[in-house]
PDB file of N, CA, C and O in Angstrom, chain B, residues numbered from 101:
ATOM      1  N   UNK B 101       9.734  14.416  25.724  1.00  0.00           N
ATOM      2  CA  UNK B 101       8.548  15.128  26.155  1.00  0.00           C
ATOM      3  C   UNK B 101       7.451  14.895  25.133  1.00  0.00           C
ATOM      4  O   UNK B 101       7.624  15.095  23.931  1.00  0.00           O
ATOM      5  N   UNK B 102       6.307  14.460  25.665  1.00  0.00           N
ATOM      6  CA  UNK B 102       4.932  14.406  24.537  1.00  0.00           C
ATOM      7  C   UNK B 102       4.250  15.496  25.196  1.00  0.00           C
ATOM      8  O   UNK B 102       4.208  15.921  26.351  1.00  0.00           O
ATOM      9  N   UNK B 103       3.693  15.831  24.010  1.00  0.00           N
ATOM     10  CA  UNK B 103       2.658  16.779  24.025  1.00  0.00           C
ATOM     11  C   UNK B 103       1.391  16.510  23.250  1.00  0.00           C
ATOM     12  O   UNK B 103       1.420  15.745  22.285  1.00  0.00           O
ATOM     13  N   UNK B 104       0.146  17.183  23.680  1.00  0.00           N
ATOM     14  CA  UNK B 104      -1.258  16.446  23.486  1.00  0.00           C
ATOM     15  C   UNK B 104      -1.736  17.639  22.639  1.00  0.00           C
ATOM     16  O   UNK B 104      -1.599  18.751  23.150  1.00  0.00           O
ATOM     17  N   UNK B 105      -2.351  17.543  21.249  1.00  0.00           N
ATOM     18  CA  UNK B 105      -2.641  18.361  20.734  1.00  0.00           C
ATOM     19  C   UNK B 105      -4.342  18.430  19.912  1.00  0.00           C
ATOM     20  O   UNK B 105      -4.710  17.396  19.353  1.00  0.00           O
ATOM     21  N   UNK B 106      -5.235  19.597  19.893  1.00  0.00           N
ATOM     22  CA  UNK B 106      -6.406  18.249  18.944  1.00  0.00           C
ATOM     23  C   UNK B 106      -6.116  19.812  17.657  1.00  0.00           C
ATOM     24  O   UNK B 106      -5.736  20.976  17.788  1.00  0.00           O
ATOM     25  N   UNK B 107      -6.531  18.995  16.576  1.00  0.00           N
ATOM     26  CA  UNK B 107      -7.092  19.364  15.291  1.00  0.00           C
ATOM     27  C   UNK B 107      -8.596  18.664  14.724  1.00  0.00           C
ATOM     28  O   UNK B 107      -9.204  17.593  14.756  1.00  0.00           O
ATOM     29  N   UNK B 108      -8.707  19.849  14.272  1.00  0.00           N
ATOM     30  CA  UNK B 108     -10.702  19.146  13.795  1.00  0.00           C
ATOM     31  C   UNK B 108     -11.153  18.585  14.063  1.00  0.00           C
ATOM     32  O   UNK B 108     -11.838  17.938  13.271  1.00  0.00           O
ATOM     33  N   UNK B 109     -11.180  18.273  15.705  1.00  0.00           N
ATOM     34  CA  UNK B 109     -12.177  17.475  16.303  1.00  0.00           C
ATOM     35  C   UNK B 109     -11.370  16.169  16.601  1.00  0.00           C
ATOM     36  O   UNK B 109     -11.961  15.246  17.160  1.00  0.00           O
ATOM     37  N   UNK B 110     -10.230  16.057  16.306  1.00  0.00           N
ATOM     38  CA  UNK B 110      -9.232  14.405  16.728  1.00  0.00           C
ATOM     39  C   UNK B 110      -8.205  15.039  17.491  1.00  0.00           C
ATOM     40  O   UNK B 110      -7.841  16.205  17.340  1.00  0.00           O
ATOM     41  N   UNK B 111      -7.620  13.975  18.560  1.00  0.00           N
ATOM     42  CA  UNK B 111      -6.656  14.434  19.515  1.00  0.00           C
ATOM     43  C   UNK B 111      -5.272  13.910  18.793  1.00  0.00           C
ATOM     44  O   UNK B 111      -5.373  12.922  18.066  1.00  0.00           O
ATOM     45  N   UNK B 112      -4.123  14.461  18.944  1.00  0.00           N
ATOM     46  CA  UNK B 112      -2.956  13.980  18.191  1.00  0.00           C
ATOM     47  C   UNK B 112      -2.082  14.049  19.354  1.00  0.00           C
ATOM     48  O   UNK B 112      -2.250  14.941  20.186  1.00  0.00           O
ATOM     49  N   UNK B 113      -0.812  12.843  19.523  1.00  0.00           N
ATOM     50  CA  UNK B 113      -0.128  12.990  20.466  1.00  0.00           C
ATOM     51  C   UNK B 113       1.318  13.141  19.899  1.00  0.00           C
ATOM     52  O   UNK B 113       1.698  12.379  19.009  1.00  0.00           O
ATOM     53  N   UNK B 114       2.140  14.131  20.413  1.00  0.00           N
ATOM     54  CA  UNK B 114       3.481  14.449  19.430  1.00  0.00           C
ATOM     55  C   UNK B 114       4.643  13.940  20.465  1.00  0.00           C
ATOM     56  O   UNK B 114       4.584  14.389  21.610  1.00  0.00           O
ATOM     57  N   UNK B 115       5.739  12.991  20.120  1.00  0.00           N
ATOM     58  CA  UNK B 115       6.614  12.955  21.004  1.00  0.00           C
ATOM     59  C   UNK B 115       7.931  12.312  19.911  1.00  0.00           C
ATOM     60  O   UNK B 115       7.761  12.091  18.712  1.00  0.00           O
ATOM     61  N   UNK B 116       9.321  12.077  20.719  1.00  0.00           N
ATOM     62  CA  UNK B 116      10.411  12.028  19.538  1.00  0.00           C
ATOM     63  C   UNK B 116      10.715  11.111  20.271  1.00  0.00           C
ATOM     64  O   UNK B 116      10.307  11.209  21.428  1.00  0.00           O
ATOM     65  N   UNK B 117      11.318  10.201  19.999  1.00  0.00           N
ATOM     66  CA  UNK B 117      12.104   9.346  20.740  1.00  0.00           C
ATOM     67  C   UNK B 117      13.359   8.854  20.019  1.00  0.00           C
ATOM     68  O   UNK B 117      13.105   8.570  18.849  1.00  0.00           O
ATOM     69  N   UNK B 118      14.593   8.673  20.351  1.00  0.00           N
ATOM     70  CA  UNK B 118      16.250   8.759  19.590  1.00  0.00           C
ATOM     71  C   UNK B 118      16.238   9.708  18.893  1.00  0.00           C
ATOM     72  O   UNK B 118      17.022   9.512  17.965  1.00  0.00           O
ATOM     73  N   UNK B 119      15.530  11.139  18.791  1.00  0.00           N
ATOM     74  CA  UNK B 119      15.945  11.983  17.930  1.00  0.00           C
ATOM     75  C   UNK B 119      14.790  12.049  16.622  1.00  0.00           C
ATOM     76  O   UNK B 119      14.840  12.944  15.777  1.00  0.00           O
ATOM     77  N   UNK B 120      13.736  10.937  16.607  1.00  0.00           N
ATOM     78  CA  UNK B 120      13.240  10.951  15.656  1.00  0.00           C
ATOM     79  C   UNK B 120      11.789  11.139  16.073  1.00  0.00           C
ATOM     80  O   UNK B 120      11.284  10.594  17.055  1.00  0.00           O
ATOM     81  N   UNK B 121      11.087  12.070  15.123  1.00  0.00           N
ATOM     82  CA  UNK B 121       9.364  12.662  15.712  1.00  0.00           C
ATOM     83  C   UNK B 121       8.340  11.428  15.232  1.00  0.00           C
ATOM     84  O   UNK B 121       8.258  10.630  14.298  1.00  0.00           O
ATOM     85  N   UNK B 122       7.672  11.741  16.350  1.00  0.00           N
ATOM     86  CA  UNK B 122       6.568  10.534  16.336  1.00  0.00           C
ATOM     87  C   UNK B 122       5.360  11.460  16.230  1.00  0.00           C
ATOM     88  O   UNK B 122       5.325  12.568  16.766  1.00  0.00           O
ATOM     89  N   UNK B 123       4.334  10.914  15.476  1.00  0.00           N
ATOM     90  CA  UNK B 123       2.965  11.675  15.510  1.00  0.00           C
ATOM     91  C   UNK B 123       2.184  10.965  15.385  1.00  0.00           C
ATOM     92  O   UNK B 123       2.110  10.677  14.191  1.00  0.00           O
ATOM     93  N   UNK B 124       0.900  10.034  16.432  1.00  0.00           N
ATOM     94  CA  UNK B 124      -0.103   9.437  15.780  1.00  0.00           C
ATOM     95  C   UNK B 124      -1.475  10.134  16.243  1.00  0.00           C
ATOM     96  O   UNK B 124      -1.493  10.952  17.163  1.00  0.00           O
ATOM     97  N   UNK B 125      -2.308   9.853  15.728  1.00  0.00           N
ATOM     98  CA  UNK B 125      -3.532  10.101  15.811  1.00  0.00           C
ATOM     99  C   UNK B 125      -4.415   9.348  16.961  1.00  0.00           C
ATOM    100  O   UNK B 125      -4.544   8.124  16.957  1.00  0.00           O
ATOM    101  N   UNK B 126      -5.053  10.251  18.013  1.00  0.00           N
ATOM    102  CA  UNK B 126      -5.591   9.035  19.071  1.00  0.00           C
ATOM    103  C   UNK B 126      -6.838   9.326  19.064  1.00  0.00           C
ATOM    104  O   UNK B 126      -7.341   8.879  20.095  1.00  0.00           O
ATOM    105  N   UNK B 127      -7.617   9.870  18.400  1.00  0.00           N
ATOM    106  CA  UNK B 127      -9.688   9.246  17.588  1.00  0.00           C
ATOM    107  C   UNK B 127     -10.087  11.286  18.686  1.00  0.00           C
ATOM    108  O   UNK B 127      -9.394  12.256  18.991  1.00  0.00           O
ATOM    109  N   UNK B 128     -11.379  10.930  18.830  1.00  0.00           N
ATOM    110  CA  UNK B 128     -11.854  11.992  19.561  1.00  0.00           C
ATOM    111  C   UNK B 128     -12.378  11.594  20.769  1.00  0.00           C
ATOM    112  O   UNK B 128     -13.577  11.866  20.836  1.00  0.00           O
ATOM    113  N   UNK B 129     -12.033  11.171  21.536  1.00  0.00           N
ATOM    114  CA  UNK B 129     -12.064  11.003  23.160  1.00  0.00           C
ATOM    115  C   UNK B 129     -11.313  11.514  23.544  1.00  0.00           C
ATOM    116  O   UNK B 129     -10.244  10.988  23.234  1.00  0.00           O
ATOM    117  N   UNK B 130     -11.152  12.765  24.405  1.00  0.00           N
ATOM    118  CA  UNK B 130     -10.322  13.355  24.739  1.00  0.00           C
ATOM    119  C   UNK B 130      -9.728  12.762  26.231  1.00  0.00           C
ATOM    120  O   UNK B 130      -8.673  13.135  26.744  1.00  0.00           O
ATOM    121  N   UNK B 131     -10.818  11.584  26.891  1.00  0.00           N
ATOM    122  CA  UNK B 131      -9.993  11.562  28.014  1.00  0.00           C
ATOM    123  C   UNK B 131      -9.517  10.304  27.945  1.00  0.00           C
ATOM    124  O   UNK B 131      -8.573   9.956  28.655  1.00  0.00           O
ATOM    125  N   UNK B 132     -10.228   9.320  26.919  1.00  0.00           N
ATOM    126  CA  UNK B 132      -8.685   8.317  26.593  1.00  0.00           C
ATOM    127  C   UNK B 132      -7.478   8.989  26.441  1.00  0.00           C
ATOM    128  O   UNK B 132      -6.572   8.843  27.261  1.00  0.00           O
ATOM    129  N   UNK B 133      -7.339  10.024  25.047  1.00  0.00           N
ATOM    130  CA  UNK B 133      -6.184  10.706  24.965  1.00  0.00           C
ATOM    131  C   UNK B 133      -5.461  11.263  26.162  1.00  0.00           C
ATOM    132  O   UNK B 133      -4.312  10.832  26.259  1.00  0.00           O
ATOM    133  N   UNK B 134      -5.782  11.989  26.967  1.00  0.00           N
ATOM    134  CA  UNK B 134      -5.143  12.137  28.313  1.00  0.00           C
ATOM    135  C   UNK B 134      -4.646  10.650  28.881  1.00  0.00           C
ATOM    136  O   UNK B 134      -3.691  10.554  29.651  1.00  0.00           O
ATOM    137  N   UNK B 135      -5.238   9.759  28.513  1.00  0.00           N
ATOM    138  CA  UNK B 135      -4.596   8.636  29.491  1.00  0.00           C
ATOM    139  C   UNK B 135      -3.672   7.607  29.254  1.00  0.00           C
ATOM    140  O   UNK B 135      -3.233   6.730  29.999  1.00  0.00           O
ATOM    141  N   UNK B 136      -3.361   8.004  27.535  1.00  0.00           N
ATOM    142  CA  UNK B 136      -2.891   7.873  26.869  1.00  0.00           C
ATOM    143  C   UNK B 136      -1.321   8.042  26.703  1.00  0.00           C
ATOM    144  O   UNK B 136      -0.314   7.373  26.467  1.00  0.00           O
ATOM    145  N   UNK B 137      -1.954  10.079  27.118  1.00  0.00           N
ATOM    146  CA  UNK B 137      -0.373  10.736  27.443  1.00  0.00           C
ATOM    147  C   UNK B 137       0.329  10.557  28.399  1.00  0.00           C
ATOM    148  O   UNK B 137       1.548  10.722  28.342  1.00  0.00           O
ATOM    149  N   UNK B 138      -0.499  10.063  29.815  1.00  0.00           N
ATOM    150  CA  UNK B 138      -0.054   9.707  30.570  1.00  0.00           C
ATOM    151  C   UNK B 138       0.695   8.495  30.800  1.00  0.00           C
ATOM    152  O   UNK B 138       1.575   8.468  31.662  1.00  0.00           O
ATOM    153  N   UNK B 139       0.305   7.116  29.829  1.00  0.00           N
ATOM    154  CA  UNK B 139       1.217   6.330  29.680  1.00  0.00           C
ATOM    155  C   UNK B 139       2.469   6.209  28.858  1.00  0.00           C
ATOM    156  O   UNK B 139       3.418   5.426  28.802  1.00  0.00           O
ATOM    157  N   UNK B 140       2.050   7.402  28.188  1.00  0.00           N
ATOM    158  CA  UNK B 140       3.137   7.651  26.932  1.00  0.00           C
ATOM    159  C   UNK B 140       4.395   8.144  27.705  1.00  0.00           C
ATOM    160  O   UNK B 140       5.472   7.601  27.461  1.00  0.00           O
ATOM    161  N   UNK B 141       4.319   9.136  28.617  1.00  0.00           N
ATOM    162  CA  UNK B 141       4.991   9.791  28.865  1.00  0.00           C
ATOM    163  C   UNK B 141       6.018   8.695  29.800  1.00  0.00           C
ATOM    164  O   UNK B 141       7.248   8.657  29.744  1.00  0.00           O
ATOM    165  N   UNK B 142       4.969   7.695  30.801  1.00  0.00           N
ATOM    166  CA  UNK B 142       5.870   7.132  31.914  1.00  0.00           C
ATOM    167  C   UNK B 142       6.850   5.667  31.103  1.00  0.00           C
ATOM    168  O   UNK B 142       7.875   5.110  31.496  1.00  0.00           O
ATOM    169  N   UNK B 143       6.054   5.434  29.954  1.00  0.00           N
ATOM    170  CA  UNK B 143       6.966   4.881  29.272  1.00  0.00           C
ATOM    171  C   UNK B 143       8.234   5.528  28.312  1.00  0.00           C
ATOM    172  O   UNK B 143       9.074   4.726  27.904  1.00  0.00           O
ATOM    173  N   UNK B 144       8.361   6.851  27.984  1.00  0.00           N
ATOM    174  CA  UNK B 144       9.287   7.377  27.926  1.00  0.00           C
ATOM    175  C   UNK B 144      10.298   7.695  28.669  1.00  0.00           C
ATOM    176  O   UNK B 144      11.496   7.567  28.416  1.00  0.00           O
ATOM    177  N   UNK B 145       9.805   8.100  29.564  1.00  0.00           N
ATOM    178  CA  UNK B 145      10.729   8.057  31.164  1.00  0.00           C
ATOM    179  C   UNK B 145      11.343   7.283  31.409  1.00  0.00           C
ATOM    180  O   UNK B 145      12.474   7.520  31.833  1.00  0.00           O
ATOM    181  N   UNK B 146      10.764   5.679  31.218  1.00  0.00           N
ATOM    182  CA  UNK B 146      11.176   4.231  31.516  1.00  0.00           C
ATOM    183  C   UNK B 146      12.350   3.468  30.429  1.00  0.00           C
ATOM    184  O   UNK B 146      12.897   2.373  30.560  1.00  0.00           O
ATOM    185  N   UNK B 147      12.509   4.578  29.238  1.00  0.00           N
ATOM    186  CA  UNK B 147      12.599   3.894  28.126  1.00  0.00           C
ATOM    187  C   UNK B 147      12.532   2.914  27.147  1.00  0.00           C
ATOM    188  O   UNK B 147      13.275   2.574  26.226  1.00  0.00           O
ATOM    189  N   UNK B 148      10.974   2.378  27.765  1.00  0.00           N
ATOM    190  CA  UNK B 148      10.472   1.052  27.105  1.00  0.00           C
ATOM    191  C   UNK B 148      10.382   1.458  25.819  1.00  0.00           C
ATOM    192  O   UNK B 148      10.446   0.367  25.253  1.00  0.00           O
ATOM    193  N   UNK B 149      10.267   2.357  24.865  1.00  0.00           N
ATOM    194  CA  UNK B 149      10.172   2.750  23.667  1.00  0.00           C
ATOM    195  C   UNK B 149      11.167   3.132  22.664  1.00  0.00           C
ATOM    196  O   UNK B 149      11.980   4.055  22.723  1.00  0.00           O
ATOM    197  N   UNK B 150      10.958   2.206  21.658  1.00  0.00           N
ATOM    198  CA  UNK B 150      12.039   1.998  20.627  1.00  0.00           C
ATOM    199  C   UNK B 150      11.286   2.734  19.634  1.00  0.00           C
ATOM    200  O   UNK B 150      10.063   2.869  19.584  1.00  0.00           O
ATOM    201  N   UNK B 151      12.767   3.507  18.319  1.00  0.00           N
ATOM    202  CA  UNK B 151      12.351   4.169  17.675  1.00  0.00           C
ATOM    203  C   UNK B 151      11.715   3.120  16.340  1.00  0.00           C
ATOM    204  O   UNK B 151      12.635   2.346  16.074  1.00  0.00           O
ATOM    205  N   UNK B 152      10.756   2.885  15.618  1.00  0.00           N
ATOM    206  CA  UNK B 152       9.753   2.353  14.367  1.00  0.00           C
ATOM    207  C   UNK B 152      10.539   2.682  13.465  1.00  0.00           C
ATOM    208  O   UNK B 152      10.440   3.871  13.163  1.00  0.00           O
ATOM    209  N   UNK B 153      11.697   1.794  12.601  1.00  0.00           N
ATOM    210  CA  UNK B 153      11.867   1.746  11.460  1.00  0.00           C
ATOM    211  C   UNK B 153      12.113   1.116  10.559  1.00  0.00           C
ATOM    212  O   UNK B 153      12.951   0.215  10.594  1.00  0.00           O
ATOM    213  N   UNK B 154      11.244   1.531   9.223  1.00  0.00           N
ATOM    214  CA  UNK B 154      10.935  -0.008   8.138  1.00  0.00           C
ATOM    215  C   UNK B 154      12.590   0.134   7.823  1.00  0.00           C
ATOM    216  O   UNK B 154      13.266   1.161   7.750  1.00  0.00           O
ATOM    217  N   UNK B 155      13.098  -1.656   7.622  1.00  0.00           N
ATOM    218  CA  UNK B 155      13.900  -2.350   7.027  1.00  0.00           C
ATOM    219  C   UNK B 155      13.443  -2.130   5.504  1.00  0.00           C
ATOM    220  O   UNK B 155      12.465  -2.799   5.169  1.00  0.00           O
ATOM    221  N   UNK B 156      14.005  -1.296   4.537  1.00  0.00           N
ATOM    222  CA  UNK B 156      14.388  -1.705   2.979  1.00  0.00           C
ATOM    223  C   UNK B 156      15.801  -1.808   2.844  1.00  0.00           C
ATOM    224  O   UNK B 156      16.791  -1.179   3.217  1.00  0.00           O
ATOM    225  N   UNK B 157      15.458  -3.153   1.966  1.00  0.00           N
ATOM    226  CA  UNK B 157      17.435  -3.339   1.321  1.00  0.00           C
ATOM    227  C   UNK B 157      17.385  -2.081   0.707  1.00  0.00           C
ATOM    228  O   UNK B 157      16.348  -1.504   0.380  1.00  0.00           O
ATOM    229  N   UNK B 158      19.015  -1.489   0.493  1.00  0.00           N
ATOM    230  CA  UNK B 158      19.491  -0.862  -0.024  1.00  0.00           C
ATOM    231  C   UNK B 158      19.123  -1.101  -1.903  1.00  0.00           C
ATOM    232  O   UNK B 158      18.760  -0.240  -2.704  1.00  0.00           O
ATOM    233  N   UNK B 159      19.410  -2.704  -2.164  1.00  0.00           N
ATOM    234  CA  UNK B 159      19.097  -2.935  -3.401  1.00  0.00           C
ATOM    235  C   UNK B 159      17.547  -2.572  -4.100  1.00  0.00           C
ATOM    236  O   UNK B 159      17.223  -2.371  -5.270  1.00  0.00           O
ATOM    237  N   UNK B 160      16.903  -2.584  -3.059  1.00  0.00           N
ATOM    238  CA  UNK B 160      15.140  -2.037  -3.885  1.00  0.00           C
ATOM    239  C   UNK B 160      15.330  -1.186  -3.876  1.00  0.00           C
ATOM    240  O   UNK B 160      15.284  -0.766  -5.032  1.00  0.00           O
ATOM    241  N   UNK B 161      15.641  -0.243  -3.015  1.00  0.00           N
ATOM    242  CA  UNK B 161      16.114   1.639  -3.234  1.00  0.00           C
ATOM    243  C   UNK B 161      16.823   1.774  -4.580  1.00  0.00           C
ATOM    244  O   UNK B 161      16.165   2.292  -5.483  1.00  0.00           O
ATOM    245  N   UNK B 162      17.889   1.440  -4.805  1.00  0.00           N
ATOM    246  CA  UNK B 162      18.439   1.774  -6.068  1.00  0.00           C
ATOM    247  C   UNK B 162      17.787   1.529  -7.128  1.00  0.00           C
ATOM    248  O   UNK B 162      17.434   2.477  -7.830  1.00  0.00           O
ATOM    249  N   UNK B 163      17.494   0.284  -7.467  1.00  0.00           N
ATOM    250  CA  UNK B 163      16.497  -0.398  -8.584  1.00  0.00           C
ATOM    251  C   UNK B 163      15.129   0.363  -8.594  1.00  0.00           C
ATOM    252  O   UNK B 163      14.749   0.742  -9.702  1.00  0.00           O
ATOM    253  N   UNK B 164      14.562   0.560  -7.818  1.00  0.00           N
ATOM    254  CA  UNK B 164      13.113   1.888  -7.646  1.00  0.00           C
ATOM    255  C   UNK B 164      13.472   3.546  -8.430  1.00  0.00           C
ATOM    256  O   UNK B 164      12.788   4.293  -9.130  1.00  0.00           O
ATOM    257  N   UNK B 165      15.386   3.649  -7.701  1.00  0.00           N
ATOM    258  CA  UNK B 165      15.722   5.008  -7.968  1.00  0.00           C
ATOM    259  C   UNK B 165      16.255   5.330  -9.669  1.00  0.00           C
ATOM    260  O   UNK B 165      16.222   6.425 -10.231  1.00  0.00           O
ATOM    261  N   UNK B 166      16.674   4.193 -10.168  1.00  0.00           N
ATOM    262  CA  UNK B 166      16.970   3.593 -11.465  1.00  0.00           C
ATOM    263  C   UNK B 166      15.585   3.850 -12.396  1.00  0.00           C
ATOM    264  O   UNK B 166      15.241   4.818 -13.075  1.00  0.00           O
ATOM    265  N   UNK B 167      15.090   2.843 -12.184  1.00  0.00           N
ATOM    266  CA  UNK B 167      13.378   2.851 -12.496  1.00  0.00           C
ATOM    267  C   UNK B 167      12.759   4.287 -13.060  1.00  0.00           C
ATOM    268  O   UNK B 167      12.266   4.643 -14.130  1.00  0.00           O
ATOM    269  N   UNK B 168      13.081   5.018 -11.605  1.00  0.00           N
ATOM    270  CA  UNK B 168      12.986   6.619 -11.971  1.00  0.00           C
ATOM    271  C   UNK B 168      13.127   7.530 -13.228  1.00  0.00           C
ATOM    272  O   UNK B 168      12.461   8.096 -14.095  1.00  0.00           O
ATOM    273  N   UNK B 169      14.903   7.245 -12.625  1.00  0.00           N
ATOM    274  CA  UNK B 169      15.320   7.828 -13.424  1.00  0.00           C
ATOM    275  C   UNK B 169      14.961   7.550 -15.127  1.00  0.00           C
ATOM    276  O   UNK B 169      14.689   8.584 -15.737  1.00  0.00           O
ATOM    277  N   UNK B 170      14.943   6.654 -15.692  1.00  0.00           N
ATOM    278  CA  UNK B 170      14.882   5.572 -17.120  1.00  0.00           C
ATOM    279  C   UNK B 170      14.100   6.796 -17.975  1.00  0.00           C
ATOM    280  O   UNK B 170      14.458   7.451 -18.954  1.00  0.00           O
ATOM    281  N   UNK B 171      13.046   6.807 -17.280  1.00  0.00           N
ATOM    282  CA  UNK B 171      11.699   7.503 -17.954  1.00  0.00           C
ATOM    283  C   UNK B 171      12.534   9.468 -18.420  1.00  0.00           C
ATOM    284  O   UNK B 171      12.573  10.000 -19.529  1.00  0.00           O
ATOM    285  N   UNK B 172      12.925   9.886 -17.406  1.00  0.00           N
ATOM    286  CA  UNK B 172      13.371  11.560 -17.702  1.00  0.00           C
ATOM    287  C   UNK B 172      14.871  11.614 -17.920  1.00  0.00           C
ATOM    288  O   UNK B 172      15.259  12.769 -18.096  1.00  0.00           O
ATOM    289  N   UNK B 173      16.051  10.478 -17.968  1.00  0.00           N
ATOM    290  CA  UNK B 173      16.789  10.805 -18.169  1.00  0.00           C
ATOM    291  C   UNK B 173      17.219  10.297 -19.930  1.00  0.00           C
ATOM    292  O   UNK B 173      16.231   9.933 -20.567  1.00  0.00           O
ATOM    293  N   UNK B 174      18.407  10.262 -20.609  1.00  0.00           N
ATOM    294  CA  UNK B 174      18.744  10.100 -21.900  1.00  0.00           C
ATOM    295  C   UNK B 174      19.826   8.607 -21.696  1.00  0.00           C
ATOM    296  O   UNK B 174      20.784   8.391 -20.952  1.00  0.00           O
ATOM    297  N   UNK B 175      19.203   7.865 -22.631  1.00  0.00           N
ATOM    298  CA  UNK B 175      20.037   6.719 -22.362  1.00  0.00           C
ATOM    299  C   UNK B 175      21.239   6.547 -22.096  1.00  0.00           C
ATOM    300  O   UNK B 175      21.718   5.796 -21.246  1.00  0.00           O
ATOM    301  N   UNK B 176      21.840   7.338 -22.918  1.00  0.00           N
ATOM    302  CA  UNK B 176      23.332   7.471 -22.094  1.00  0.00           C
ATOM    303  C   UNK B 176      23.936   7.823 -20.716  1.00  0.00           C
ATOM    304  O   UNK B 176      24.920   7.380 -20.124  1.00  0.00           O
ATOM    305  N   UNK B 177      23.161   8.623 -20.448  1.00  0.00           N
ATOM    306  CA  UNK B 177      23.324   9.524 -18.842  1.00  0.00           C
ATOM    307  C   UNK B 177      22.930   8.031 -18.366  1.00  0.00           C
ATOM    308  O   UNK B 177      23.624   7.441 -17.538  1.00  0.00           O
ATOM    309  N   UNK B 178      21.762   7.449 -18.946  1.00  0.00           N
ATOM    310  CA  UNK B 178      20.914   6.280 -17.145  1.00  0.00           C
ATOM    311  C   UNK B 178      21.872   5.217 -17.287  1.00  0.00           C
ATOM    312  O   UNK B 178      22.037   4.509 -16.294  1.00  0.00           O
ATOM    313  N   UNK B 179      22.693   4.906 -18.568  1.00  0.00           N
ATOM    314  CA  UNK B 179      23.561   3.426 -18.631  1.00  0.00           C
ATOM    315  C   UNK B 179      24.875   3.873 -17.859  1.00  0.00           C
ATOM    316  O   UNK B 179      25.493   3.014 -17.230  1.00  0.00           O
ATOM    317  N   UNK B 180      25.397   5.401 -17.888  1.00  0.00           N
ATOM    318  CA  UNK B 180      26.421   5.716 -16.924  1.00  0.00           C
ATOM    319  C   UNK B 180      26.037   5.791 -15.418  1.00  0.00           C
ATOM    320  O   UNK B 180      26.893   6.058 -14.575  1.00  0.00           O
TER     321      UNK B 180
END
């Protein structure tokens, strides 16, 4: 289910697809945005829509999470 929402003057369209929330921003035309939702929705229905998610190796995660750590932890703790 999407739903059409505005804040400060911009229309936002909210919908989840596999479980995961989608939120983008669709400008201030409110009746693009309606027509918008309307395709949003019949392509949800249709399930032409796949859920958006970035590919990181596992290895840059650790080495980033390492990285982190270096600076606040005590050399001994970060070499264990």
């Amino acid at each position: 289910m999407a739903t059409l929402y505005q804040r400060d003057g911009k229309f936002y369209v909210n919908y989840s697809v596999h479980g995961r929330r989608v939120r983008r921003s669709l400008g201030q035309d409110k009746r693009e945005a309606e027509i918008y939702l309307k395709e949003l929705k019949y392509r949800l229905f249709k399930g032409d829509i796949k859920p958006e998610r970035p590919r990181v190796p596992i290895g840059y995660v650790i080495d980033r999470y390492l990285e982190n750590c270096k600076s606040r932890l005590a050399q001994s703790t970060h070499s264990r």
